[in-house]
Structures are given as structure tokens and as C-alpha cells.
C-alpha positions in Angstrom: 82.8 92.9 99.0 84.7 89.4 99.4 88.1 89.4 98.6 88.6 85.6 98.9 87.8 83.8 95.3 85.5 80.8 95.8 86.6 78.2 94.9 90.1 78.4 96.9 93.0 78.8 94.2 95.0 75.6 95.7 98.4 77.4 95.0 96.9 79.6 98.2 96.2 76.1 100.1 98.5 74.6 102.4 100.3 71.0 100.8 99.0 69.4 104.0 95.4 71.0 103.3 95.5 69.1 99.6 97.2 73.1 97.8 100.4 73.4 96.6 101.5 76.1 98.9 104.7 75.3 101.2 105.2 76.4 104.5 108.1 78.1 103.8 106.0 80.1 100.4 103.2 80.9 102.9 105.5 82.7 105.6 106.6 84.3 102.8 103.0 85.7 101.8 102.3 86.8 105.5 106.0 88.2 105.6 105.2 90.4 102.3 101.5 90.8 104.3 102.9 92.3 106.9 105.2 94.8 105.3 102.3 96.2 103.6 100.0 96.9 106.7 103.4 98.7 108.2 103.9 100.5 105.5 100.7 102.6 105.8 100.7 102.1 109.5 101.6 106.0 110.3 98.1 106.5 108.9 96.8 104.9 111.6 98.8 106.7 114.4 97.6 109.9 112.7 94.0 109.2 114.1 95.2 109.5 117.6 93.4 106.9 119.2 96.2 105.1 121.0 94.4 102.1 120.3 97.0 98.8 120.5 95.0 96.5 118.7 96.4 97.1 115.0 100.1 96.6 116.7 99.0 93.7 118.8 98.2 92.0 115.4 101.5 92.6 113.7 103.3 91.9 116.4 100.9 88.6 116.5 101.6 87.8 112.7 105.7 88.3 113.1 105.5 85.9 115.6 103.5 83.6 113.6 106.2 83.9 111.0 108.6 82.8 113.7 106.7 80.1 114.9 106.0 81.7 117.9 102.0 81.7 117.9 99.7 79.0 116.6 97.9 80.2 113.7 94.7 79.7 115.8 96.1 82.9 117.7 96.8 84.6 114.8 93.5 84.0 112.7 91.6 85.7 116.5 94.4 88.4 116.1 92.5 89.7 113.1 88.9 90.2 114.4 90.0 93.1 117.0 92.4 94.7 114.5 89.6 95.1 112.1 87.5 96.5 114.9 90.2 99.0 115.6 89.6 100.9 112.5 85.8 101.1 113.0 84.6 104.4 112.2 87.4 106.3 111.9 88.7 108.4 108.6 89.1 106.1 105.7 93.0 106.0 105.3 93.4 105.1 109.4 90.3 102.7 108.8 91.5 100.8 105.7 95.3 100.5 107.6 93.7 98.4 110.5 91.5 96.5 107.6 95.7 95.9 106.1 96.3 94.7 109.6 93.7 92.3 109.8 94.4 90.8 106.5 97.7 90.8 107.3 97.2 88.8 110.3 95.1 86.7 108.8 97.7 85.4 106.2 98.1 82.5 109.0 94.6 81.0 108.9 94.5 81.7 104.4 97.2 82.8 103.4 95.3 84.3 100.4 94.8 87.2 102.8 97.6 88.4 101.7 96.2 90.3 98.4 93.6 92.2 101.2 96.1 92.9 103.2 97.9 95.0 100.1 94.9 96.1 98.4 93.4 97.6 102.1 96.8 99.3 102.4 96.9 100.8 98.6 93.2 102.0 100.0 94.7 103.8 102.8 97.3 105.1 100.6 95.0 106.8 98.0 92.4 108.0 100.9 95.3 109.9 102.6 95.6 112.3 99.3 93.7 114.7 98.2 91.2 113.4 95.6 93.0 114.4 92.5 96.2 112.9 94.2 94.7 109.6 94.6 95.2 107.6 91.6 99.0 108.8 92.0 99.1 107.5 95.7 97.7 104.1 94.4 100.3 103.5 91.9 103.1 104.6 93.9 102.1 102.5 96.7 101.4 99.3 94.7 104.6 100.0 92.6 106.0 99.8 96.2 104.6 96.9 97.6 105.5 95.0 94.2 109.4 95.8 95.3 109.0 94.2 98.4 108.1 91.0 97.2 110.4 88.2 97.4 111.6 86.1 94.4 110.3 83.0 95.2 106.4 84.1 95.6 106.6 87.4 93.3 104.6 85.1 90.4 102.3 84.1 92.2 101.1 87.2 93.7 101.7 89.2 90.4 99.4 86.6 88.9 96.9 86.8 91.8 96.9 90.4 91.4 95.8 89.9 87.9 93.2 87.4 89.2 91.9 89.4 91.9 92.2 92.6 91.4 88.7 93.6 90.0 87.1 92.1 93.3 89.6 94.0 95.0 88.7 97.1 93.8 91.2 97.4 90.9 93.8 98.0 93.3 96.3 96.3 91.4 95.4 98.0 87.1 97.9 99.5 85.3 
């Protein structure tokens, strides 16, 4: 199921890719990204792979947000990380699918509603069934207090937006 709307909401695009999104506003989105994927990251480590590709990404997207990496290194970051969760349990699968997202933030930064809505997904996997719709809400009430003032409209409102392509994730 995509996750990115088409056409490109320009308040997503870059101001020197013709958006309205600052560079300061879009480290902001893979900042917020970022905490996300970490949050549900233990679910990962629970699968006991040792595999180093969902930490290689979030380590790749912090230093993206430093100005470390080119974004070029970031947007390849994501392709391994994804891989990293291939067939494995649902809650440690969807938390390398966060880190992916995550790490894509660099490349569009409206990655940063997959990179929520696949960590709410590993939330409400890692719960009993009846426990799930519980996990979700206390996980996207969570994420919703991370976000910083300056962007917290516009994701609240691309929640809204997006939400039913990303599987309702985001409903009251």
C-alpha cells in the first residue's frame, strides 16, 4: 500500500525543490522520524538477529540531521533497513519498516508519517490481539508528544490527510 500521496503535498517539498518546506522544518520531520523508529526499536532487538542494518540507518539519519551525510547516503540507508525486517514477526518487521521511513525522511521528508505509522504497527503487533487497539493509541498519543512546535500542525494535519492510506494509524 503507498504511503506517499500523489500529487506531492508541497508543504512536504523542499523551497529549493518549488515546496514550502524549510531546511530547518524538514530536519525537524526526520528528527521526530527518528524518535519514532527508536522508540519501538527494542522490538527489533527482541528478534535476536544481531542484524546492524536498522542501527546503521538511524545512526545514518542523525547524521543527516547534523549534516554529516548527504541525503544521497541517507535515501541508500533505507533500502537495507527495510530488508532487515524481512520475514521476521510483525512487531520486529514493521520497526525496521519505521527505520527505513525514518531514514528516508532525507530524500521526502513526507516519510516521516511511514516512519510513525510502521512504528504504531509494531506497537499494536507486540500485544496481544485484544490489547492492540490500546497499544495503538498509546503509542500514537506518544509520538504526538514528541513533536516539536514548529511542525506539530503540519503533521497533525497530515495525519488527518493520510491516515486512511496509512492504515488508520492515526483515528481517534
Amino acid at each position: 500500500m503507498p504511503i506517499l500521496p500523489m500529487p506531492r503535498d508541497p508543504r512536504f517539498v523542499t523551497i529549493r525543490r518549488g515546496g514550502t518546506l524549510t531546511d530547518d522544518d524538514h530536519r525537524l520531520l526526520a528528527e521526530w522520524a527518528l524518535r519514532c523508529a527508536e522508540h519501538v526499536l527494542p522490538l527489533f532487538e527482541a528478534a535476536g538477529t544481531g542484524d546492524a542494518r536498522v542501527h546503521e540507518a538511524l545512526e545514518i539519519a542523525r547524521r543527516w540531521i547534523r549534516g554529516e551525510v548527504p541525503m544521497t547516503v541517507a535515501h541508500n540507508a533505507a533500502f537495507p533497513a527495510n530488508a532487515a525486517g524481512k520475514g521476521l514477526p510483525d512487531p520486529a518487521r514493521f520497526t525496521a519498516l519505521a527505520a527505513g521511513q525514518a531514514v528516508a525522511v532525507a530524500h521526502v521528508a513526507a516519510h516521516e508519517l511511514g516512519a510513525a505509522a510502521y512504528a504504531i504497527r509494531a506497537a499494536s503487533a507486540a500485544v496481544p490481539a485484544h490489547d492492540a487497539e490500546e497499544a495503538r493509541l498509546r503509542e500514537r498519543d506518544w509520538q504526538r508528544e514528541q513533536l516539536p512546535d514548529a511542525i506539530r500542525a503540519l503533521v497533525l494535519d497530515d495525519q488527518r490527510l493520510r491516515s486512511p492510506i496509512c492504515w488508520n494509524t492515526f483515528d481517534d
